[in-house]
C-alpha atoms as one frame of an Amber mdcrd trajectory, in Angstrom:
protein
  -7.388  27.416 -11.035  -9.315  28.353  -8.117  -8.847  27.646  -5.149 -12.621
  25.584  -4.411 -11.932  23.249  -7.763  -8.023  22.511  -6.277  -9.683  21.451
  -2.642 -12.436  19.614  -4.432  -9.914  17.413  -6.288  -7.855  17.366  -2.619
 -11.060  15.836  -1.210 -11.763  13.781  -3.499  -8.449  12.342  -3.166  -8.900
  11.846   0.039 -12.521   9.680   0.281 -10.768   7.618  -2.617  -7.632   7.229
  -0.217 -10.628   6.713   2.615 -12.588   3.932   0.348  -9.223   1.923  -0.437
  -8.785   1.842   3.463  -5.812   3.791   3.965  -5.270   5.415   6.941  -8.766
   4.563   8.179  -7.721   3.309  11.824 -10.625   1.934  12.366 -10.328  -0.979
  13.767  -6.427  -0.237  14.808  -5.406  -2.627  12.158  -5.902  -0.115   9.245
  -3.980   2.335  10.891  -1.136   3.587   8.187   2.516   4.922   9.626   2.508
   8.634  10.749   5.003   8.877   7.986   3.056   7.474   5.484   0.420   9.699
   6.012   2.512  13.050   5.622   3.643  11.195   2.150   0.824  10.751   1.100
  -0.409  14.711   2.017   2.889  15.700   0.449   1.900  13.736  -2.678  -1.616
  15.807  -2.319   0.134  19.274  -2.139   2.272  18.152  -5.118  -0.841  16.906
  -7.099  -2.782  20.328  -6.322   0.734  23.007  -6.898   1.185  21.150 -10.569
  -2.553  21.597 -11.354  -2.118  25.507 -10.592   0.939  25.759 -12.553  -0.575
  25.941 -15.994   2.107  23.633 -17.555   3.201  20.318 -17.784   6.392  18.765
 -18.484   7.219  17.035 -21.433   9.897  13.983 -21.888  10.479  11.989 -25.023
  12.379   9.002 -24.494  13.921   6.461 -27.591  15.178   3.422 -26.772  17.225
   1.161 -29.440  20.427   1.151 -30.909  22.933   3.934 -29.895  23.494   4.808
 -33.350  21.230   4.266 -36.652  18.375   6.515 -35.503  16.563   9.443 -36.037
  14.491  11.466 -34.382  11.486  13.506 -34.889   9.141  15.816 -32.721   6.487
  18.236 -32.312   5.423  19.567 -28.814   2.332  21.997 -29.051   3.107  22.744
 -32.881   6.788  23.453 -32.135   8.406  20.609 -34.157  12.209  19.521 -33.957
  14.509  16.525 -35.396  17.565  15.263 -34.601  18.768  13.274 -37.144  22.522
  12.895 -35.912  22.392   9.320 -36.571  22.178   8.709 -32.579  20.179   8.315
 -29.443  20.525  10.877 -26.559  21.758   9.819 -23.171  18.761  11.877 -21.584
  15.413  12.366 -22.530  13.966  15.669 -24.314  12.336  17.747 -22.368   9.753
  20.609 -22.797   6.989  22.505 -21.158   3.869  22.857 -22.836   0.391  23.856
 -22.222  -2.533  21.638 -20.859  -3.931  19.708 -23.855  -0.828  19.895 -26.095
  -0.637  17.733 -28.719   3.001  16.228 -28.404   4.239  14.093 -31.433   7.764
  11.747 -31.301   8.773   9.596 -34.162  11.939   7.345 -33.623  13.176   5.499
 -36.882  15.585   3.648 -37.779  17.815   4.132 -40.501  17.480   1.682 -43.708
  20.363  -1.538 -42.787  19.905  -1.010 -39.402  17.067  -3.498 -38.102  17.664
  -3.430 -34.205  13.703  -3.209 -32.164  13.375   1.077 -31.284  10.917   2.502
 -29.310   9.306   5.825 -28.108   7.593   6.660 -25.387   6.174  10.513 -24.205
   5.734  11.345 -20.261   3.679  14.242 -19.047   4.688  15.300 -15.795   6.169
  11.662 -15.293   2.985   9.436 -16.317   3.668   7.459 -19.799   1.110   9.089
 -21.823   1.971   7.184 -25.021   4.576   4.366 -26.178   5.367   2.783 -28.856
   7.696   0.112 -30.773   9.016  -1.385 -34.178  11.639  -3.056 -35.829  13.024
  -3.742 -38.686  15.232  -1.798 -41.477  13.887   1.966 -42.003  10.980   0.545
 -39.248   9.610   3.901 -37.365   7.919   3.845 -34.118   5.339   6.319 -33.144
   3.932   7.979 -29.817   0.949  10.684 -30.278  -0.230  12.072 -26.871  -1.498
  14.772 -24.566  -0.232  17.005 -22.200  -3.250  16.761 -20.128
């Protein structure tokens, strides 16, 4: 990315961050923390170093019954299952490309009717969630990685 497009979307951070009133110290009364304001730069930096990076990170997360589950992905046309009957204590995590499609299926098995969800994260922003419940119920999550 070059370097004009990554200070354009700094900037334009910054009039949104100007139009919402923060840090404006106009009138004194405005005026945000000094702290505050080298969080919120450090947030910029961090936006503007993941945009030059080229990838995103992925995380899958289930959510339902420890065990009666199974699992199916695809990141970016890699797929992968894990159909161990179980949930993992951490989410899945990949790197993938700008504008991957990422796929996650959570189902449950048939005689096991607890609620399951999914839900997909790029770079830490929910992208895509979903629930269902019911015996051999599946719930589905199709996003991005944008």
């Amino acid at each position: 990315m070059s370097r004009g497009r990554v200070m354009g979307i700094v900037c334009a951070a910054v009039v949104v961050g100007g139009a919402l009133g923060v840090g404006t110290g106009q009138d004194g009364g405005d005026r945000v923390a000094e702290d505050e304001q080298v969080a919120s730069r450090g947030e910029l930096t961090a936006i503007a170093g993941m945009l030059d990076s080229g990838s995103r990170e992925v995380s899958l997360r289930a959510g339902g019954v420890v065990e009666g589950v199974a699992l199916t992905w695809s990141v970016d046309g890699r797929p992968g299952e894990d159909l161990s009957h179980g949930l993992p204590s951490e989410p899945l995590r990949f790197e993938a490309e700008p504008g991957a499609l990422v796929l996650f299926n959570v189902q449950n098995y048939e005689g096991v009717s607890s609620p399951i969800s999914c839900e997909i994260r790029v770079d830490g922003i929910i992208v895509a969630f979903g629930e269902a419940d019911g015996p051999g119920a599946m719930a589905a999550c199709e996003g991005t990685a944008s």
